[in-house]
Chimera marker file (.cmm) of the C-alpha trace (Angstrom):
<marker_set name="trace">
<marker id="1" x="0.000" y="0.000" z="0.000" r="1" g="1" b="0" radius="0.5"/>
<marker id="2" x="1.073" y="3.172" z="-0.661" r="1" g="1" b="0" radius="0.5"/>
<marker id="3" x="1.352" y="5.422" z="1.700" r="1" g="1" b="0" radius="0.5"/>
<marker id="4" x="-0.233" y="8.766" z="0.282" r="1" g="1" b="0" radius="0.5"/>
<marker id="5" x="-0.407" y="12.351" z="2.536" r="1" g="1" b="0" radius="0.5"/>
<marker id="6" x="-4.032" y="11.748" z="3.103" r="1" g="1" b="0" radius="0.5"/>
<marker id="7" x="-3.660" y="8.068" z="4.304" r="1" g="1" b="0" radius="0.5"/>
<marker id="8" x="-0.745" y="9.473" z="6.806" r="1" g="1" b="0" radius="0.5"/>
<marker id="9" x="-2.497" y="12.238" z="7.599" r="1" g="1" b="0" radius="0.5"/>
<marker id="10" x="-5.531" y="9.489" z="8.589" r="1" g="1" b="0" radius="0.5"/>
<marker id="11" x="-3.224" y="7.034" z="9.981" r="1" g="1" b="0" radius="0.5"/>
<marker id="12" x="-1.960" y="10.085" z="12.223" r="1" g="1" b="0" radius="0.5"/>
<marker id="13" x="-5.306" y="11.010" z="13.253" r="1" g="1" b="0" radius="0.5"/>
<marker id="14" x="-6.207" y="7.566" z="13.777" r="1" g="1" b="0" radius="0.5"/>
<marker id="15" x="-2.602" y="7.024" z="16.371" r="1" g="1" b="0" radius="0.5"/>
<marker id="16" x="-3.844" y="10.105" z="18.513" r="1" g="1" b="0" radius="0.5"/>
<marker id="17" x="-7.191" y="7.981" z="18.947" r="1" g="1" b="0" radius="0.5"/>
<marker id="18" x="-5.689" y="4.933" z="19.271" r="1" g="1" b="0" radius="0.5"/>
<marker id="19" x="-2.458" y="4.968" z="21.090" r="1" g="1" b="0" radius="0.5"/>
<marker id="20" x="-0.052" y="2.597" z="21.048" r="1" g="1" b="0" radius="0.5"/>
<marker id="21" x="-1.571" y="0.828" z="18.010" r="1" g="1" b="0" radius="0.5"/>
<marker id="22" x="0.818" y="-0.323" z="15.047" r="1" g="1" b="0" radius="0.5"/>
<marker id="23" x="0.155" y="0.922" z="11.560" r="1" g="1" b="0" radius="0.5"/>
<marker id="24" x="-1.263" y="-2.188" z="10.446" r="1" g="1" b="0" radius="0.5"/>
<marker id="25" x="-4.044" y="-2.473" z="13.303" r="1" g="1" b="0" radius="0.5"/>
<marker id="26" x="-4.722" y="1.424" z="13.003" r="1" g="1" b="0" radius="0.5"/>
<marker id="27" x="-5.543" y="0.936" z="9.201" r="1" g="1" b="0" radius="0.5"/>
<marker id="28" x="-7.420" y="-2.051" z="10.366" r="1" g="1" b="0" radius="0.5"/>
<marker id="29" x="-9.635" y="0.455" z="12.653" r="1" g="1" b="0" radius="0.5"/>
<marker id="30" x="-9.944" y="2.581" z="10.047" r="1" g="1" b="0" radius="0.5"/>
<marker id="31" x="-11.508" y="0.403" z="7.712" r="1" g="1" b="0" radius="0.5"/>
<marker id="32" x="-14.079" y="-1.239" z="10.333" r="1" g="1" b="0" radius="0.5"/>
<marker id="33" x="-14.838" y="2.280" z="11.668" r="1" g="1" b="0" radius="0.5"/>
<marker id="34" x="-15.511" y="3.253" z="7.621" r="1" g="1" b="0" radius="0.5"/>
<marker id="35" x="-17.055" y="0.483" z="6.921" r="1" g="1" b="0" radius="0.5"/>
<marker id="36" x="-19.671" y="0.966" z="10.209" r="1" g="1" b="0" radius="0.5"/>
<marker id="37" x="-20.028" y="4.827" z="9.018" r="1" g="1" b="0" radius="0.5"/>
<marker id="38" x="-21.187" y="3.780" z="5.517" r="1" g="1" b="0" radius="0.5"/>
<marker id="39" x="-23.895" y="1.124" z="7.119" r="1" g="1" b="0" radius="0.5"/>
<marker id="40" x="-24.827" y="4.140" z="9.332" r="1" g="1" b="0" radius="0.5"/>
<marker id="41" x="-25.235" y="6.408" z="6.142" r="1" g="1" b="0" radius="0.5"/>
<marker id="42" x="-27.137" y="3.835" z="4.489" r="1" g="1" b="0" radius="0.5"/>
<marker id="43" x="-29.742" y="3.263" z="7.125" r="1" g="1" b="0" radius="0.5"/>
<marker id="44" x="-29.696" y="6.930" z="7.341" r="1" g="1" b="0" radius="0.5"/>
<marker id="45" x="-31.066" y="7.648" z="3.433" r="1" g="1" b="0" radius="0.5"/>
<marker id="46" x="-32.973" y="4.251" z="3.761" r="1" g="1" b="0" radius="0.5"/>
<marker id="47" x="-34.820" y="5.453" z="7.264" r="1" g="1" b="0" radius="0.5"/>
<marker id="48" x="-35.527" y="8.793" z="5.057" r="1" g="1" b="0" radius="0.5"/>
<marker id="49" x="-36.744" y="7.312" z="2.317" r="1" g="1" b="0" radius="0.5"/>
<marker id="50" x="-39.430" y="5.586" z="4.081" r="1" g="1" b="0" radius="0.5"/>
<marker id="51" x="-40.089" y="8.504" z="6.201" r="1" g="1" b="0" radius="0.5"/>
<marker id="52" x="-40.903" y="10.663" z="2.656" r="1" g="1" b="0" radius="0.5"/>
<marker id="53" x="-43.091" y="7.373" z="1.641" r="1" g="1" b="0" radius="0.5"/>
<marker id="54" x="-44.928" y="7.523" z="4.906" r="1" g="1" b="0" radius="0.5"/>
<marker id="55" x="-45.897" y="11.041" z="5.086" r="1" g="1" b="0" radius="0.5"/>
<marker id="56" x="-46.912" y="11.749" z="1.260" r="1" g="1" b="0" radius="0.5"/>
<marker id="57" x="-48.367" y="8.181" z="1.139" r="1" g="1" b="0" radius="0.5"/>
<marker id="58" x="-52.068" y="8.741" z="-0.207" r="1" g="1" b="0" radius="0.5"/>
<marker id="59" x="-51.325" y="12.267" z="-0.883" r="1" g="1" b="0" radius="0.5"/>
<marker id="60" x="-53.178" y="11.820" z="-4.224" r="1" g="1" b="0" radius="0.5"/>
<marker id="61" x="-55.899" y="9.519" z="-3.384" r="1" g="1" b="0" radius="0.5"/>
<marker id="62" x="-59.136" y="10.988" z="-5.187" r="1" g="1" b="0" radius="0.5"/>
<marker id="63" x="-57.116" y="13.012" z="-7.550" r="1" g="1" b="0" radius="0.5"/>
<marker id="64" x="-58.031" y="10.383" z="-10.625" r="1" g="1" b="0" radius="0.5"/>
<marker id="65" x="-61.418" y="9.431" z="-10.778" r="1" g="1" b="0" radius="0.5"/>
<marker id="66" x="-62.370" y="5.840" z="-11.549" r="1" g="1" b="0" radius="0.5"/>
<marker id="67" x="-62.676" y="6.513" z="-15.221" r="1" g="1" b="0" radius="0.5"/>
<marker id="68" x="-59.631" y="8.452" z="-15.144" r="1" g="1" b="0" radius="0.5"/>
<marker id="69" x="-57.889" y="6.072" z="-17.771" r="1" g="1" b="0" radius="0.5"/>
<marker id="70" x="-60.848" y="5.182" z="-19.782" r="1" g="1" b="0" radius="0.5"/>
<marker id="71" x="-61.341" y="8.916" z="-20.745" r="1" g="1" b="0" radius="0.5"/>
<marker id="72" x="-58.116" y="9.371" z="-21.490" r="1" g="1" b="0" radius="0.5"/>
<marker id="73" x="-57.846" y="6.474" z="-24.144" r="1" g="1" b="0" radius="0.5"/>
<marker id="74" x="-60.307" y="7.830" z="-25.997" r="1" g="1" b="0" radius="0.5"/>
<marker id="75" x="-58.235" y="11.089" z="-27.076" r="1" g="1" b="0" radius="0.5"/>
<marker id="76" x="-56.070" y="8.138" z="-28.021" r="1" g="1" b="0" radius="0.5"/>
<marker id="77" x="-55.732" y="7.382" z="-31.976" r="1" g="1" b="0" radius="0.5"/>
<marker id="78" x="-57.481" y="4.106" z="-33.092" r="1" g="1" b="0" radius="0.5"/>
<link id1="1" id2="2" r="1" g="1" b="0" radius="0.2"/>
<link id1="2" id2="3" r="1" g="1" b="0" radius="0.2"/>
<link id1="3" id2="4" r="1" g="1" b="0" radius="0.2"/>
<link id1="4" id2="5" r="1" g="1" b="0" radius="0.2"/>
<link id1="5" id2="6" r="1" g="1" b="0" radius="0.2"/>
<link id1="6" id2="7" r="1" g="1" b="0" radius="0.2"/>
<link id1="7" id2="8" r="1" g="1" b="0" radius="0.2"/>
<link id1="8" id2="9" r="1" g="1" b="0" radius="0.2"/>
<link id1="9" id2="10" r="1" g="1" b="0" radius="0.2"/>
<link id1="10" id2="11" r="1" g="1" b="0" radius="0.2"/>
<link id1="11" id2="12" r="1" g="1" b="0" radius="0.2"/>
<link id1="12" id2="13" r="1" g="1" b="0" radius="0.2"/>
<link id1="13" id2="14" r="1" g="1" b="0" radius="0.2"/>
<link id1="14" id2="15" r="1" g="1" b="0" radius="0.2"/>
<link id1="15" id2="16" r="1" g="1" b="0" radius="0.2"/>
<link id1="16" id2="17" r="1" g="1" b="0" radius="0.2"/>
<link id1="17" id2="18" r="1" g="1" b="0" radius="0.2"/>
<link id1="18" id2="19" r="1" g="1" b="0" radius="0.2"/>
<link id1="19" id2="20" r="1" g="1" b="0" radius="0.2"/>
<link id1="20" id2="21" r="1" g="1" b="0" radius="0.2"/>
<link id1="21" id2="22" r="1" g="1" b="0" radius="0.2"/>
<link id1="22" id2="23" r="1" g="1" b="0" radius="0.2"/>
<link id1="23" id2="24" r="1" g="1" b="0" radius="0.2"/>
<link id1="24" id2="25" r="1" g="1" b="0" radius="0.2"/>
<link id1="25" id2="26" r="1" g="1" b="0" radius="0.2"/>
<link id1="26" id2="27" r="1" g="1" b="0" radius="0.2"/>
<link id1="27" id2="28" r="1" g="1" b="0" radius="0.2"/>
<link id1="28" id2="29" r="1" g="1" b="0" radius="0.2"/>
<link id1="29" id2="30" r="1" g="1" b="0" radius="0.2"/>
<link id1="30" id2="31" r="1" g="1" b="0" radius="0.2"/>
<link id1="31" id2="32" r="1" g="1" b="0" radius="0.2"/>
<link id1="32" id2="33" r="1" g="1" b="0" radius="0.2"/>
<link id1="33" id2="34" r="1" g="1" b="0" radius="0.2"/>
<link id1="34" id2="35" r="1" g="1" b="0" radius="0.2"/>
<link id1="35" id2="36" r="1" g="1" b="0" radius="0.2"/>
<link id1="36" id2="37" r="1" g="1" b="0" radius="0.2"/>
<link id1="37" id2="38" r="1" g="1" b="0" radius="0.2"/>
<link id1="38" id2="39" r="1" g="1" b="0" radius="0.2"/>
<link id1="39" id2="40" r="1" g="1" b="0" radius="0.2"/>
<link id1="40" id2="41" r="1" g="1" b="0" radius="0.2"/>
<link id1="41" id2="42" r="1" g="1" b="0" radius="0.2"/>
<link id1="42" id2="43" r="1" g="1" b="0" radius="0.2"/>
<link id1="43" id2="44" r="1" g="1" b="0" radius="0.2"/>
<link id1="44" id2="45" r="1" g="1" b="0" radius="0.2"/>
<link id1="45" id2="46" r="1" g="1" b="0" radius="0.2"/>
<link id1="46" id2="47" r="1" g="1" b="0" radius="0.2"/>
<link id1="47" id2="48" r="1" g="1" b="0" radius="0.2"/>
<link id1="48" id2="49" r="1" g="1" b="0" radius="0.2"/>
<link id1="49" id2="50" r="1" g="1" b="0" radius="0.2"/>
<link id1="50" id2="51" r="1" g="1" b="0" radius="0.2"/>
<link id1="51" id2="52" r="1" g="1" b="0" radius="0.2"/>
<link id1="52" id2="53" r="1" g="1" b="0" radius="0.2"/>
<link id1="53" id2="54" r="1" g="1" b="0" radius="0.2"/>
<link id1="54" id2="55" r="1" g="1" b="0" radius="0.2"/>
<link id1="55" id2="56" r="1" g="1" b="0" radius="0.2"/>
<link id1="56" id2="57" r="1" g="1" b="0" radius="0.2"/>
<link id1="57" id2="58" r="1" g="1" b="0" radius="0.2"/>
<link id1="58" id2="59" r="1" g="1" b="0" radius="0.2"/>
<link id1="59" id2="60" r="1" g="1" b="0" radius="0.2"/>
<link id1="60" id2="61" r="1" g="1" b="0" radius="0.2"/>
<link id1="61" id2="62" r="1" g="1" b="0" radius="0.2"/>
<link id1="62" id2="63" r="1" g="1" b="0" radius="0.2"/>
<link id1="63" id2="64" r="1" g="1" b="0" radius="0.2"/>
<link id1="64" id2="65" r="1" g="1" b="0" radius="0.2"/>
<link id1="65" id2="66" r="1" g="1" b="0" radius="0.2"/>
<link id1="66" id2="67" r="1" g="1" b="0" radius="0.2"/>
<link id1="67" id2="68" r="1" g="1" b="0" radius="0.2"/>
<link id1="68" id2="69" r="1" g="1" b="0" radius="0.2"/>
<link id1="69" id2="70" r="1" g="1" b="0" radius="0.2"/>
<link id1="70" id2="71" r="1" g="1" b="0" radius="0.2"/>
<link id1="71" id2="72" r="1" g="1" b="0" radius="0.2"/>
<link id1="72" id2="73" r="1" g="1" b="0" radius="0.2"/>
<link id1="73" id2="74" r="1" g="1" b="0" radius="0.2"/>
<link id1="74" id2="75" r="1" g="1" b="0" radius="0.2"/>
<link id1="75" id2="76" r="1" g="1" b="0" radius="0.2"/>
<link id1="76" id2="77" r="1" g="1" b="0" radius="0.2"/>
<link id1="77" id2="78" r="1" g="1" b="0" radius="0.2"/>
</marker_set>
């Protein structure tokens, strides 16, 4: 691995957190605590997305009447 100034600017960030921790293990931490904040994210926009579902759900219930489609086929060319 290549050891980039972001990933030692991480790895440094991730040695004042974790003392006393190689390199190796810090990365390790690193990529289990990024792996747990993407599963967090994820729940996060899934959560929202059925919070938008539940409040707008039947928002348009009555707006189409029963012969909604049926009138509009017939401006429909034969």
């Amino acid at each position: 691995m290549t050891e980039t100034d972001d990933l030692a600017a991480a790895l440094d960030a991730a040695a004042a957190r974790w003392p006393g921790l190689s390199c190796a293990r810090l990365l390790v931490r690193l990529a289990l605590d990024g792996r747990r904040a993407a599963q967090d994210a994820r729940d996060e926009r899934h959560r929202r997305r059925l919070e938008a579902i539940e409040t707008h759900s039947g928002c348009l219930s009555g707006v189409y009447g029963t012969d909604y489609l049926k009138q509009l086929r017939e401006d429909w060319p034969a």
